[in-house]
C-alpha positions in Angstrom: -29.6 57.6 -37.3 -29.8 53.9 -38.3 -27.0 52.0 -38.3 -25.9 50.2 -41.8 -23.4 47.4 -41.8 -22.8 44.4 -43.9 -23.7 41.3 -41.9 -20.8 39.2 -41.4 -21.4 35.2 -42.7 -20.4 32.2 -41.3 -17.9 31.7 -44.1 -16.2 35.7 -43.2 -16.4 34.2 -39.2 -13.9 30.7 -40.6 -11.5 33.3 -42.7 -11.5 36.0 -40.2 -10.5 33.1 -37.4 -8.0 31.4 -39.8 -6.3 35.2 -40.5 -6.2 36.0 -36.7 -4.7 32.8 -36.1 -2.1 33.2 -38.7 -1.2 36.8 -37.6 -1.4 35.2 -33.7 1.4 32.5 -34.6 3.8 34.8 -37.3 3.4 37.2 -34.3 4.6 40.1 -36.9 3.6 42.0 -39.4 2.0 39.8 -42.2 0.9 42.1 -45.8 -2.4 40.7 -47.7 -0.5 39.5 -49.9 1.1 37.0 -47.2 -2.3 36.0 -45.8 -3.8 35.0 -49.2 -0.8 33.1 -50.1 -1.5 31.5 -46.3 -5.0 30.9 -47.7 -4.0 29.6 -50.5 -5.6 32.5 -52.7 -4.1 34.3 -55.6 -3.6 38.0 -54.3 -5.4 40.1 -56.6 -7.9 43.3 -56.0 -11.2 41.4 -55.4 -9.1 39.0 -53.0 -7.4 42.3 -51.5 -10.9 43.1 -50.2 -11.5 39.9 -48.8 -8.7 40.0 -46.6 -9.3 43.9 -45.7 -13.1 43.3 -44.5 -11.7 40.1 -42.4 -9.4 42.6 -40.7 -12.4 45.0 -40.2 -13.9 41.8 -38.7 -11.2 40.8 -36.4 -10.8 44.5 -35.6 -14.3 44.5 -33.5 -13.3 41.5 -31.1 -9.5 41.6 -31.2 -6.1 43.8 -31.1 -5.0 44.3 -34.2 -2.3 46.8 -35.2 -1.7 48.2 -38.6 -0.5 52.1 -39.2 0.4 53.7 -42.2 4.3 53.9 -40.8 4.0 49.8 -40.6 3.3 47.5 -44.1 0.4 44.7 -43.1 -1.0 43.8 -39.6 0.0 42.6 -36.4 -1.6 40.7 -33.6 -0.1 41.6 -30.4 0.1 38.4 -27.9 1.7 40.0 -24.6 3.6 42.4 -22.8 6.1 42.9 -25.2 3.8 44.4 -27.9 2.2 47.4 -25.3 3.8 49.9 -27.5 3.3 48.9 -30.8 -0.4 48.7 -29.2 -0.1 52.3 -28.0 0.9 53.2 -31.0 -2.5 52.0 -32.8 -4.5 53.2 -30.3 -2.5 57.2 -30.8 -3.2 56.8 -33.9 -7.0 55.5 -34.0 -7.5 59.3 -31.5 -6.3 61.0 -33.7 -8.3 60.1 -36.9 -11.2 60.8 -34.7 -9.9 63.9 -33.4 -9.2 64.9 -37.4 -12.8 63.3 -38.4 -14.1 65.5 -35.3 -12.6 68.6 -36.8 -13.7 67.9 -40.3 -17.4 67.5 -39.5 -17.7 70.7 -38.1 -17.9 72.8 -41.0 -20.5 70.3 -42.5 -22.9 70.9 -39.0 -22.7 74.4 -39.9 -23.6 74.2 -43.0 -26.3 72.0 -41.9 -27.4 74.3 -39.3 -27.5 77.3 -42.1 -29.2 75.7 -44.3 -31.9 73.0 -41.9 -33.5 76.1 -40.4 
């Protein structure tokens, strides 16, 4: 299968390195709403997206934690954020875990039907 993805611009690269180093310095959690106020953007839906692909960005290269128990995201700096790291990374397994158990039913309908 061929992978699709949106290429990432220069101009995403500035924002998604002026958002880490926001989130790097607050060193807590920080809502969209905070970071386009920080970037001096009105928050509104289209703007909301913005911010949420950024995050996708900064995702790839850095730790970033945001949970749905937890409003906004957080960039751990050191030893004293292991756990809230833990707790992304628990919670990344098991949305794969449910996404692996959700796909089955869909291969065997595949199967069924492919051959």
């Amino acid at each position: 299968m061929v992978k699709c993805e949106k290429p990432v611009t220069e101009n995403q690269k500035e924002l998604a390195n002026k958002i880490y180093t926001y989130l790097y310095r607050e060193h807590r959690y920080c809502t969209k709403q905070e970071i386009c106020e920080h970037l001096g953007w009105e928050y509104s839906t289209s703007n909301d997206r913005k911010v949420r692909d950024c995050i996708n960005t900064i995702k790839k290269r850095r730790a970033i934690v945001a949970t749905p128990d937890r409003v906004g995201y957080f960039a751990p700096v050191g030893k004293e954020d292991l756990e809230e790291v833990e707790h992304q990374w628990k919670y990344i397994d098991k949305i794969i875990a449910d996404l692996e158990e959700t796909k089955q039913p869909l291969i065997k309908f595949y199967e069924k039907f492919k051959y």
